[in-house]
N, C-alpha and C positions, 0 to 999 in steps of 0.2 A: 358420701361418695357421689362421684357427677360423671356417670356416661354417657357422652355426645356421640350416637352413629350419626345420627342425620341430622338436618337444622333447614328451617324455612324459615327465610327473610321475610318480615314484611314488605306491602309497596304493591303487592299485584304482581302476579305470573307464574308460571306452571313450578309447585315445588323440583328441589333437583338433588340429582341423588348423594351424596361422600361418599368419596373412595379413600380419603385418608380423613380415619375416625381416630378422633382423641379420647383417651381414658385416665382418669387423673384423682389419687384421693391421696389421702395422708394412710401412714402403714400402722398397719393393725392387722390381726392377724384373718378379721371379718373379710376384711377388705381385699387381703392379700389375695384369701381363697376365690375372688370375683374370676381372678387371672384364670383358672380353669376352664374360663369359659369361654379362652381367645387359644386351647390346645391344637384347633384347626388352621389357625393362620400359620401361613408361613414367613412373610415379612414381618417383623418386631424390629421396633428401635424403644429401648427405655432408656430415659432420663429420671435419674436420680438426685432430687436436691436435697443434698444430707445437712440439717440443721443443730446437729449434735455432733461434739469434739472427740466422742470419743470412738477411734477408726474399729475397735471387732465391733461395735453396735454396726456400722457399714457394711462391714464383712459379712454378717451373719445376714443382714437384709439381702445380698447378694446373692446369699447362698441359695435362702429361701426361695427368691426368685426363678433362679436356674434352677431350680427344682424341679417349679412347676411350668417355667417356659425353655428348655436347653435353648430353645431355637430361637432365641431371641440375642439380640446384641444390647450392651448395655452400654453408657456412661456413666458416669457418679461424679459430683461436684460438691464439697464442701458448700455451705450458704449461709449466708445473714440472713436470708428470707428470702422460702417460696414463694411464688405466684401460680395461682387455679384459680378457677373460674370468677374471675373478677376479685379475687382476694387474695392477700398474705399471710402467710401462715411462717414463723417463729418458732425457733428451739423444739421444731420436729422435724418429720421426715418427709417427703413429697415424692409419692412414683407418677410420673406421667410417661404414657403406654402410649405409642401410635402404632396403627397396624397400616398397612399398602396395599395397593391391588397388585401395580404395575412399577412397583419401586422396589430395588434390591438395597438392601441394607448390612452395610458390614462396619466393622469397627477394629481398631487400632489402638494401644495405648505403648507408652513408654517409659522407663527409669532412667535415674542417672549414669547409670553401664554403659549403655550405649548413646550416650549424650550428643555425641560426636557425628551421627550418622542420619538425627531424627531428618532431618530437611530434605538429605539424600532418597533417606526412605520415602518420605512422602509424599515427593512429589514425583518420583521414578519409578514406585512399586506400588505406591496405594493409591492414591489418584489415577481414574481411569476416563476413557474419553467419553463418557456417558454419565461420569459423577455430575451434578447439577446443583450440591449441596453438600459444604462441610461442617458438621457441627462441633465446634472445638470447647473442651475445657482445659484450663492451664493452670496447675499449680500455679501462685500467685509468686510463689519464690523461686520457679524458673524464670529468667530474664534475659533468655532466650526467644521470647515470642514474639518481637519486634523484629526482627532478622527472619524468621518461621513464615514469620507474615507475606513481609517482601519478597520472598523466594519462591511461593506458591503464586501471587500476582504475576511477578515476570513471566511464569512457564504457564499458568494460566491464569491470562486477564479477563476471560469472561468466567470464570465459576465461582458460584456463591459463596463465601463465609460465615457464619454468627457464634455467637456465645461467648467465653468471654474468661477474664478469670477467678479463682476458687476464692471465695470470702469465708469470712466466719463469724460471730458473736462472739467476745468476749464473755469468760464462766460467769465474772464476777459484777459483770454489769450490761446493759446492751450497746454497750459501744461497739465502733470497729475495732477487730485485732486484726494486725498484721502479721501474726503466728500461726502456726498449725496448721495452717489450710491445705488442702488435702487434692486430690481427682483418682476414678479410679475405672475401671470395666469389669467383664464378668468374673475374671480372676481376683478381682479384691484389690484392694487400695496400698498395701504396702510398699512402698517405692515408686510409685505412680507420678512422674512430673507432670503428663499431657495423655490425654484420651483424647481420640475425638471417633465422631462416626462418620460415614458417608452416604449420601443418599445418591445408587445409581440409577436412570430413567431417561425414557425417550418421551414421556409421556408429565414428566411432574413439571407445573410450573411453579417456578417458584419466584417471590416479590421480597425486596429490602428497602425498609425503611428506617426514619429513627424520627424521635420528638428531640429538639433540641429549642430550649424556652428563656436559654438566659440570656442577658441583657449587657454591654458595657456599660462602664461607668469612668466617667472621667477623661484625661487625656491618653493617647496611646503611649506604653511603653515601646522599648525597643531593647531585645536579646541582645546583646553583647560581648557573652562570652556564654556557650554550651558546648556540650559533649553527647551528646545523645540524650536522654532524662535527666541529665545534670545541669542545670543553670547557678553561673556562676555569678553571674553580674548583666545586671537590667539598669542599663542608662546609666554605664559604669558604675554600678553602685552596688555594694553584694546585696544577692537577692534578698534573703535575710533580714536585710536594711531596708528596703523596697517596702515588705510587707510591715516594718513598725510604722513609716514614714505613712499610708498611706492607712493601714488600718489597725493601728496603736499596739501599745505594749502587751495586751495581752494577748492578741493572735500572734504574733510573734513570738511571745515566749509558750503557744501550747499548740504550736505546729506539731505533727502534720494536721490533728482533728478539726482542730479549730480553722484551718482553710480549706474546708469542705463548704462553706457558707459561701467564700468568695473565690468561686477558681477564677483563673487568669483564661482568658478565650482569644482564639486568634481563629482566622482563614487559611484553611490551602485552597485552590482551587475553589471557590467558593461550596468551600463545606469548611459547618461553622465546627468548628472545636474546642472543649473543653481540658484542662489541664488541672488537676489538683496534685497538692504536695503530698509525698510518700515518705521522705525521710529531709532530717537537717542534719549538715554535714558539720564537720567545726570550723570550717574557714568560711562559714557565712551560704555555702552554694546551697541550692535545693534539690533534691532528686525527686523529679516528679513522673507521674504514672504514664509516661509517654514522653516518645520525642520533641523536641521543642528546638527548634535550627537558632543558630546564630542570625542574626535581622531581622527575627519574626517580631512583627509589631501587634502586643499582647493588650488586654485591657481587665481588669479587674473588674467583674461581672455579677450581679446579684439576676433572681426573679420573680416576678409577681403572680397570685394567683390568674392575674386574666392575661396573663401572657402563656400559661398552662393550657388554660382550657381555650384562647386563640389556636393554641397550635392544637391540640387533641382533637377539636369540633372540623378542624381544617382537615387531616388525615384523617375523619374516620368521616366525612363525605366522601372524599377517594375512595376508602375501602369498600363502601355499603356498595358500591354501583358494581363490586367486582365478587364473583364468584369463589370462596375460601371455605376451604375447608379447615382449614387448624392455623391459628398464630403463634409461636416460639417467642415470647419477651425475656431480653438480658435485658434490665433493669440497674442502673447504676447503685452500689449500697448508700451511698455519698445523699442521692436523692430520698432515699428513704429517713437517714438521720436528719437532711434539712428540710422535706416539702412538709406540709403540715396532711395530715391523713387527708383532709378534703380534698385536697389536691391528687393524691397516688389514687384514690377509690373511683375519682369522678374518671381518669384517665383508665385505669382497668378496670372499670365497668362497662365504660362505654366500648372498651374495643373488645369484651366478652360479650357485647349483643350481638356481635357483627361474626366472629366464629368463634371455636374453643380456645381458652388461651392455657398456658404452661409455660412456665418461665421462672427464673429467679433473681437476687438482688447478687449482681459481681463487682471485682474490684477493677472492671478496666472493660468494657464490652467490644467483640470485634464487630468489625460494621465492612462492605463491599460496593465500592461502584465503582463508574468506569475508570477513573483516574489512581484505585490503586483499592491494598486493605488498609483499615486502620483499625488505631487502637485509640476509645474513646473514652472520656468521665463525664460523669454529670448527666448522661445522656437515656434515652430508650432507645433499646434498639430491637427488629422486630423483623421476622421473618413470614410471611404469608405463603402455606402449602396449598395444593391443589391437585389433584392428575386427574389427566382430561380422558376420562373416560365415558362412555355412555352403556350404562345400568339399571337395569328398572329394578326399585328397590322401594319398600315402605317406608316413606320420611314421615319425622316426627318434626311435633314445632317446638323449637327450643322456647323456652321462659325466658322473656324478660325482664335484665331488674330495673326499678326506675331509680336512676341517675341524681344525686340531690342538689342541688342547685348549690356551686361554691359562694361559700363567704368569704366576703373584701374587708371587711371595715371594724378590724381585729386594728388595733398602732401600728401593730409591726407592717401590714402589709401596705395601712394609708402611708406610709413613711416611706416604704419601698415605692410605690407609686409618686410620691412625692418626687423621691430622688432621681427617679428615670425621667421624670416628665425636667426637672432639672436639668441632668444630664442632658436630654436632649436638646434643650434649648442652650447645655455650653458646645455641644455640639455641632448645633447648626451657626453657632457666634464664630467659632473656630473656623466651620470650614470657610465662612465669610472672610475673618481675619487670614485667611492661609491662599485666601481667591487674590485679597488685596497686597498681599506680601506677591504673592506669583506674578501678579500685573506692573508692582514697583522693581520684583529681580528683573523682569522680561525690557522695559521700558527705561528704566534708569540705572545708574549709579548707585551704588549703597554704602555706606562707612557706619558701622556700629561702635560704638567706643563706652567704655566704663564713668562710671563715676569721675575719674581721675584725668578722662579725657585722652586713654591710649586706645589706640585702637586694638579691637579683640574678636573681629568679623567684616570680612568685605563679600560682596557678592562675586561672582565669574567674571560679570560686564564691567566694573572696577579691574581686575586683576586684568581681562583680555586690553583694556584700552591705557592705561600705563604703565602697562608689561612687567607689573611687580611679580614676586610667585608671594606663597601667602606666607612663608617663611621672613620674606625679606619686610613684607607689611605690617603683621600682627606684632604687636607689641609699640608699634610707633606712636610717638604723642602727635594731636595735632599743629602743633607748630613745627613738627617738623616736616609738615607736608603741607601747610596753607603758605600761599606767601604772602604774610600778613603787612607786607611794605608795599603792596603795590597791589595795591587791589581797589576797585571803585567804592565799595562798603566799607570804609574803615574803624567801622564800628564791629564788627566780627569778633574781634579781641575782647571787648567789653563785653559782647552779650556772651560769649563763653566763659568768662570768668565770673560771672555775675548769672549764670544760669539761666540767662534768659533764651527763646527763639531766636531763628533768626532766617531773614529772606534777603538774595544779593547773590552778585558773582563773584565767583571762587578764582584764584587763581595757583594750581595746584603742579606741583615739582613731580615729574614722572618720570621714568626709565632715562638713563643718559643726559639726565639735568636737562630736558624736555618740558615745553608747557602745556599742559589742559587748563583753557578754560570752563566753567562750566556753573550753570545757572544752576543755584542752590537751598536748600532750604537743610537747616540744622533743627532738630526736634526736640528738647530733653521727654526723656521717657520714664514715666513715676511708675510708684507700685500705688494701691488699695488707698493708702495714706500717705496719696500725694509728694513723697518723697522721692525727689529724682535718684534714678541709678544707672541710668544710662543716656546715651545720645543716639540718636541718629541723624544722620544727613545722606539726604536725598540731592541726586546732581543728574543734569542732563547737559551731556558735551553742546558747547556752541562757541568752540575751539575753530572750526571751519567759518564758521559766520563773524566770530570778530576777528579772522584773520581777514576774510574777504571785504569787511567793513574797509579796515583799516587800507587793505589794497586799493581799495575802492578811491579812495581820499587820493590816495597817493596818483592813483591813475587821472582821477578828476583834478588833480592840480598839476603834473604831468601836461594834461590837454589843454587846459587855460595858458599852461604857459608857452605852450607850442602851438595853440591858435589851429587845431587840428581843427577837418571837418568832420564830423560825425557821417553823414553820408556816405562821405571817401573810405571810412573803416567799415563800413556796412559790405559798401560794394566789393571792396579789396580782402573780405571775408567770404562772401559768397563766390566771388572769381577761384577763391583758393578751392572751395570743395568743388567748385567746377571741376577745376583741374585733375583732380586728385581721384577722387570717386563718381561711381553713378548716383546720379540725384534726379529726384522725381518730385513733384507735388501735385496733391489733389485737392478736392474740393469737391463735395457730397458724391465721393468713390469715385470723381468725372477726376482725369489726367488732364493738368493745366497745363501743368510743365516738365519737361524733362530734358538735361545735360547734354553733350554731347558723348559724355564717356556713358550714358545710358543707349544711346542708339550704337555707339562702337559692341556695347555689351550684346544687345538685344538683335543684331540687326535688321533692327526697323528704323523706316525713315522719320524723323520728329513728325513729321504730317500724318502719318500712319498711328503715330498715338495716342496725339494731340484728340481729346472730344470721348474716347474711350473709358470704360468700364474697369477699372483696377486688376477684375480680372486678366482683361486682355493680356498681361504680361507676370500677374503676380501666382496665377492659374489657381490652384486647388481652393474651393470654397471652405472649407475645414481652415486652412492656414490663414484664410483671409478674415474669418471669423474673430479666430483669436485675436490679429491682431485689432480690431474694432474691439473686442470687450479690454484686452489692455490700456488701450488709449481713452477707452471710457471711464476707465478704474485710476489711472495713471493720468494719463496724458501722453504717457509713453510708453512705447510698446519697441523690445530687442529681441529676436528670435533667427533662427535658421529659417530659410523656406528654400524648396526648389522648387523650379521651372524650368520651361525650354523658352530656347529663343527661336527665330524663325526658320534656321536650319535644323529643328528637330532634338538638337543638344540640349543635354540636361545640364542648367545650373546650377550648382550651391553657393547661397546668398547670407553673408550676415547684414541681417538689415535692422535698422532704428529709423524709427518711426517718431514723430515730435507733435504734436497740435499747437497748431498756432492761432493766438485768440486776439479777436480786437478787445478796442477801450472800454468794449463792453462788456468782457469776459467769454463771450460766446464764440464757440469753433469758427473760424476763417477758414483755415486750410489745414492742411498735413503736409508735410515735408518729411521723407524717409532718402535714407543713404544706404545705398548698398552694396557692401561687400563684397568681392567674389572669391570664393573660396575654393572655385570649379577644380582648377587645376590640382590644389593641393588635396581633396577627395580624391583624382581619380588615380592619381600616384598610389596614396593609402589603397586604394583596390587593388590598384597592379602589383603593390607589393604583397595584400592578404591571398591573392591568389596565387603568387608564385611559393609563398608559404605554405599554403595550401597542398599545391600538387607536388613540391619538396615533401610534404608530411606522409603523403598518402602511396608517395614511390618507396619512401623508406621502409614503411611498414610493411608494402609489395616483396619489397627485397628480404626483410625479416621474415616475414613469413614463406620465401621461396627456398629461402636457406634450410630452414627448418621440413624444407620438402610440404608446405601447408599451399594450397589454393590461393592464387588472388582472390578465391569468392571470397574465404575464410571472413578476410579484412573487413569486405564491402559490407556483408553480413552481419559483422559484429558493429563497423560502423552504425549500420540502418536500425539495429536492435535500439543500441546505446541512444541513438537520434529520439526513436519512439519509446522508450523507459523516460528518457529525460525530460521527454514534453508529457507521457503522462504522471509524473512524477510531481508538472508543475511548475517546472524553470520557466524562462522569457525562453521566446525564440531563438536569441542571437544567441543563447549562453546551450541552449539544447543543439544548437548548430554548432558550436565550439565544439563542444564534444562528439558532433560527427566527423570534423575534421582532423580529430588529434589521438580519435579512442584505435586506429587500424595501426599506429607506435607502439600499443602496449607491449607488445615481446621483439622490442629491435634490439633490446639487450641480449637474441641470442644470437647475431652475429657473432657473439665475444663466447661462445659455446663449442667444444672441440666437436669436429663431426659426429666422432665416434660414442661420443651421449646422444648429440642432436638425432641421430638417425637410427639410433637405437630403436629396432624393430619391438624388443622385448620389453619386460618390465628395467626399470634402471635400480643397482643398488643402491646402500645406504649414500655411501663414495658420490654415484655419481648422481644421486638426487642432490645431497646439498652442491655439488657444481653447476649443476642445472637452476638450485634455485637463484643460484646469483646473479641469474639472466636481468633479476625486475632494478639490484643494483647497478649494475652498470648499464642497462638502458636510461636507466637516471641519469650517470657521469656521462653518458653520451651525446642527453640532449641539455642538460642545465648549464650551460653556456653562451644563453642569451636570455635579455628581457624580455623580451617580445612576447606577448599573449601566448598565442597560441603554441610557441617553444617550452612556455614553463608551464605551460598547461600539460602539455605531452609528455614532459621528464614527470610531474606530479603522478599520471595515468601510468606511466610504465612502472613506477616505484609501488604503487600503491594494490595493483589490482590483481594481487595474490596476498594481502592482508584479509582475514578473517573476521566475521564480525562477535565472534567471542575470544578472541584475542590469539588465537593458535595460529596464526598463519605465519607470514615472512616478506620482507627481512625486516622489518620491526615492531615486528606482535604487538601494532596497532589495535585498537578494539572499540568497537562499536561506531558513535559517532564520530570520534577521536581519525578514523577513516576518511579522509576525505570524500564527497559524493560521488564527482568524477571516479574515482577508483573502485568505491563499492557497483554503481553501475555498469561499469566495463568488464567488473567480475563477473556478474550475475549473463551479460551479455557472452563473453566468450567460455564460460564455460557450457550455457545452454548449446552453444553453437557446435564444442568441442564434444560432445557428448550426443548429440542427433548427425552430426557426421564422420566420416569413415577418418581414420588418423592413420601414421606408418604403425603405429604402435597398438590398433586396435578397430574392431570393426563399431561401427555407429550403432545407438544401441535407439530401440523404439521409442517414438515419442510418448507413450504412457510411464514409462522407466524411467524417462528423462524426468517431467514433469513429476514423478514420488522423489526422483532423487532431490529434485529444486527444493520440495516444498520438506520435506526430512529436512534440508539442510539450511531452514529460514531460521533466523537469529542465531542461528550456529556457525556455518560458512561464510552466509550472505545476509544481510539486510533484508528483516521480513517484508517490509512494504515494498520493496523492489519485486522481492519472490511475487508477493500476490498480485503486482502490476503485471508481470510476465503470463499469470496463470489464469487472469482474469480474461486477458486482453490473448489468449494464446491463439487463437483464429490467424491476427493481422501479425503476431510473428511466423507462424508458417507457411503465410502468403509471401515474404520478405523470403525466406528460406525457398520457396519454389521460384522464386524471382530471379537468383542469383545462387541455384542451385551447382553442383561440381561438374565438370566435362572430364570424363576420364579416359 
């Protein structure tokens, strides 16, 4: 028997006291009677791992117990094997006892009866706001705990989960069975799907971890067709098929045991995941011990001993520095039948120096962090207790065992080590081979073709530049895409029959009997043994370049034969942009030159610019910047700028900018042409402005109808403004929404008075009349393109949907919500609720603010509620701002 009250780390510093003391032995009946000695505790949680199949031997142990502790709460789990104090213990029984100072302890179990209601119950009546810790067991043939899981993360995403589900030992040998497995509480095991306990405290801290040590191997697969734990086909192939293909006939035909060696591991969120098979179906699918989504890209995974004790020696430096009282391990059973003992003893020794441990071997571990729970194989998973109490109490120094140093250099493990250090190096060849595919989609052209010479793959930049879809391309030979008559290589046809390379211009048939030229290289592509199977060709368009060649010819025999002056076209091209735009040039940032439609633009006189600073007219040192590192990078730099001219007026300018270089290659001058765009910006204002205060009368008059305050508007306006900018939008888009969120109810112009001004509560009748306001403020305003119109019809429709989907008129839910609309709910109802209505007096802002936060991911969108309740200072400053005159 091993009772830990206290325990002193090595390292130096004052020992410290436990408040959560672990007690842990196998049952007998010496042992049992120890429990008398814990009659004064009042907090008990016992975990029971029941190593034997047969359920009165559980029962009776149960009974015993409640005997001598009524006061205690119990779980019970079926096991393949306990864990105590650094050991596994087999086809027995294991109680481990923790007692609390400051921690309340109750528990829960359930049968198939009430199957229907466990989720409801547990997260609406046993779950309380001070729980910190769940400890769950799950019959292993309920399969319902995947659903169980999710349902307690959403309603709480910070409380902790562990444990896992119920395993067993087969009678007749020590394999895993998939039968009989059991859970139970202090009423006994019979009909028991799920126990679990709760740990409540203000005081317990509690830590989650997991070891996770396997490895991929090979290339990544890709899901293809699943259903929850059921995969159907991996890289279209039934899965089935997968595993002969990749790990021979005989794991295949003695699945599920036999792929306990090699689960299949993917990522969510970077947390790494293990998947083992649970059953084979007859159409080839797998049902495996967890979820697995359609396009998860999986990889077939072994591990080595030094990738064990990497990760153990890594987390139990973490742990030694931190203050534990007791560790909880779910222990995968999977790992026990693959790790070789040196491996499970060196890992549960080492985290039994560091505090008490108790734990067992399950079929599926739960595990919690912030991105959700899950449900894990192959893995450890490990919970670290604690309450932070201060007690002056007699510590003792726990024993420690010394650790034995793992052995490598068994076949089996140099071969595994082998195969990884392999792996890795096809790893890093791959991601090289997939740098240089990504640099050839990005930069060229691509035509894949078979053996036979049709084509069976083109990349995007092929499809976007002769307008094929892939429909109309794949399957095409290449003759019927080269045009092998006219082309300058006409050797192309020989080296593709002849399987040779080949380098030269293409001349290729596109959309509407169209030409691409394009500079080419054809590859054949072998396997192992040098036999070709495919082709590639590589092309880059220079379809512009021999057209302009050819123009070129033609213009230069053109001039010869027209005896043109080259000068005269020089001049009679610069005359024209005279004409036309404002033109400028400079020279190291000094103004040489400038147009006459530049001084019309600016007006300044040419003498006034002549000798000046680029600034002098191009103004903001920011815009002038850019355009210097463009022309640096470029040569040429195209952008918007504004300025004023010398009356003050602000221009908007598209301007292009050229570098002009002598025979030497070195910068001469800049030449920039600019645009002006002035007039057609300040229309665009005159007209966003008159939309504007159209928007903002509308919703004046909606809301006067309804007998509501112009503040009403303004208010919920200025909310919506400041949710929106702390929410994180741009400026312009958190300003959209101040201009278009005071429309939300102009749909109740279309409302008879005698609801609208209805002093009292409204009935059934004239609630749903009433709620039609949000549709037809929609048909009111969706009547034009314009931004900020179908902005506003969006905001009027939407900002009486719900964000659990009850709302109206069309039981929208969640993000499915547009933002606009969940913001403007969250905005007028704050507003409608701290002020006075016809229909009711204004209720206190601490009312308000319980009703917002009761009503986060229920009503309203939670992160909106806690932007309001965070930040509730600067809306009650808004609210005195633009408070009611009555």
């Amino acid at each position: 028997m091993h009772l830990y009250f206290a325990f002193y780390r090595g390292g130096g510093g004052k020992p410290r006291s436990i408040s959560v003391k672990t007690l842990s032995f196998t049952y007998n009946s010496d042992n049992l009677a120890k429990l008398k000695d814990l009659k004064q505790e009042t907090s008990i949680l016992i975990q029971i791992f029941c190593g034997v199949t047969d359920k009165e031997v559980a029962n009776n142990v149960i009974k015993k117990i409640t005997s001598i502790l009524p006061q205690a709460e119990i779980i019970l789990t079926s096991s393949f094997g306990a864990i105590f104090d650094g050991e596994i213990v087999k086809n027995d029984i294991v109680i481990c006892v923790s007692t609390f100072k400051e921690t309340i302890v109750r528990s829960i179990s359930f049968d198939n009866s009430n199957k229907q209601d466990i989720n409801k119950e547990i997260i609406e009546s046993f779950i309380k706001d001070n729980t910190k810790l769940l400890i769950i067991f799950n019959d292993y043939l309920n399969s319902n705990y995947q659903n169980m899981l999710s349902q307690i993360y959403k309603k709480y995403p910070n409380l902790s989960i562990t444990g896992g589900n119920s395993s067993i030992t087969d009678n007749n040998s020590s394999h895993l069975s998939y039968k009989n497995t059991f859970v139970g509480d202090k009423s006994g095991v019979n009909g028991k799907i799920l126990s679990i306990a709760a740990l409540d405290s203000s005081s317990l801290q509690v830590n989650s971890d997991y070891i996770f040590e396997w490895s991929g191997i090979g290339i990544e697969l890709i899901v293809t067709q699943s259903q929850g734990c059921v995969v159907k086909s991996i890289n279209n192939i039934p899965t089935i098929e997968i595993y002969r293909k990749y790990l021979g006939e005989y794991v295949a035909n003695n699945l599920p045991n036999s792929g306990m060696q090699f689960p299949i591991t993917f990522k969510v969120k970077n947390l790494s995941i293990a998947r083992v098979p649970k059953n084979v179906l007859p159409d080839g699918s797998i049902v495996y011990s967890g979820e697995v989504k359609e396009g998860t890209k999986v990889r077939f995974s072994t591990c080595s001993p030094n990738s064990v004790k990497q990760r153990v020696d890594l987390i139990s430096t973490k742990l030694i520095k931190q203050d534990i009282d007791s560790i909880f391990l779910y222990d995968c059973a999977g790992r026990y039948q693959y790790f070789q003992k040196s491996l499970l003893d060196y890992k549960l020794i080492t985290l039994n120096n560091i505090a008490p441990t108790a734990g067992h071997f399950t079929y599926g571990e739960f595990y919690h962090n912030n991105h959700g729970n899950h449900i894990f194989n192959l893995s450890n998973t490990f919970i670290t207790l604690k309450e932070s109490i201060t007690e002056e109490q007699i510590n003792t120094k726990r024993d420690i065992k010394i650790v034995d140093e793992l052995k490598e250099d068994s076949p089996f493990n140099i071969m595994i080590n082998l195969a990884q250090a392999i792996n890795l190096d096809y790893i890093q060849a791959m991601h090289l081979a997939n740098q240089y595919k990504e640099f050839l989609d990005k930069f060229a052209y691509i035509i894949y073709m078979n053996y036979s010479k049709n084509i069976i793959k083109v990349n995007d930049r092929f499809l976007d530049i002769t307008q094929y879809s892939e429909n109309e391309i794949i399957g095409k030979n290449y003759k019927e895409l080269f045009i092998l008559d006219d082309i300058e290589n006409d050797d192309v046809k020989y080296s593709m029959e002849n399987n040779n390379s080949w380098r030269g211009k293409l001349k290729i048939l596109i959309k509407d009997n169209d030409i691409l030229y394009a500079k080419s290289v054809i590859l054949p592509i072998t396997n192992h043994n040098k036999a070709i199977i495919a082709y590639m060709v590589a092309m880059d368009d220079i379809t512009d370049t021999t057209m302009e060649v050819r123009k070129l010819h033609e213009n230069l025999n053109m001039l010869h034969r027209d005896n043109m002056d080259k000068d005269f076209i020089i001049s009679e091209y610069e005359d024209l942009i005279n004409k036309t735009s404002p033109t400028i040039k400079t020279k190291k940032e000094i103004f040489i030159d400038v147009n006459d439609a530049c001084v019309d633009v600016f007006k300044y006189k040419k003498d006034e610019i002549l000798g000046r600073h680029i600034s002098f007219l191009l103004g903001d040192q920011n815009q002038i910047e850019q355009i210097k590192r463009n022309l640096a990078q470029t040569g040429f730099a195209r952008q918007m700028i504004t300025c004023k001219n010398r009356l003050g007026k602000t221009l908007y300018l598209q301007a292009s900018f050229m570098v002009i270089k002598n025979i030497y290659g070195n910068t001469d001058e800049v030449i920039g042409v600019l645009n002006s765009l002035t007039d057609y910006y300040e229309s665009q204002k005159e007209l966003e402005n008159i939309q504007k205060e159209v928007i903002f009368t509308m919703g004046q008059i909606g809301e006067g109808r309804s007998q509501e305050t112009g503040n009403h508007v303004r208010r919920v306006a200025e909310y919506s403004y400041l949710l929106a900018s702390l929410y994180g939008l741009q400026e312009r888009d958190a300003k959209l929404l101040k201009i278009v969120s005071p429309m939300h109810d102009i749909g109740k112009l279309a409302i008879p008075d005698s609801i609208l001004h209805k002093p009292g509560k409204l009935d059934n009748n004239e609630f749903e009349v009433m709620k039609t306001h949000a549709q037809k403020g929609f048909e009111m305003l969706n009547v034009s393109n314009q931004l900020v119109i179908k902005t506003a019809a969006e905001v009027a429709l939407t900002h009486h949907e719900w964000w659990n989907g009850n709302g109206y008129p069309n039981k929208l839910k969640g993000e499915d919500i547009p933002l606009y609309g969940r913001i403007t709910a969250v905005a007028d109802v704050f507003d409608a609720l701290s002020h006075d209505r016809c229909y009711k007096k204004a209720w206190g802002i601490d009312e308000v603010v319980n009703h917002m936060i009761k009503n986060r991911d229920v009503q309203f969108d939670g992160k909106i509620v806690d932007l309001l309740v965070n930040n509730l200072n600067d809306f009650l400053n808004i609210s005195l701002k633009f408070k009611d005159n009555f």
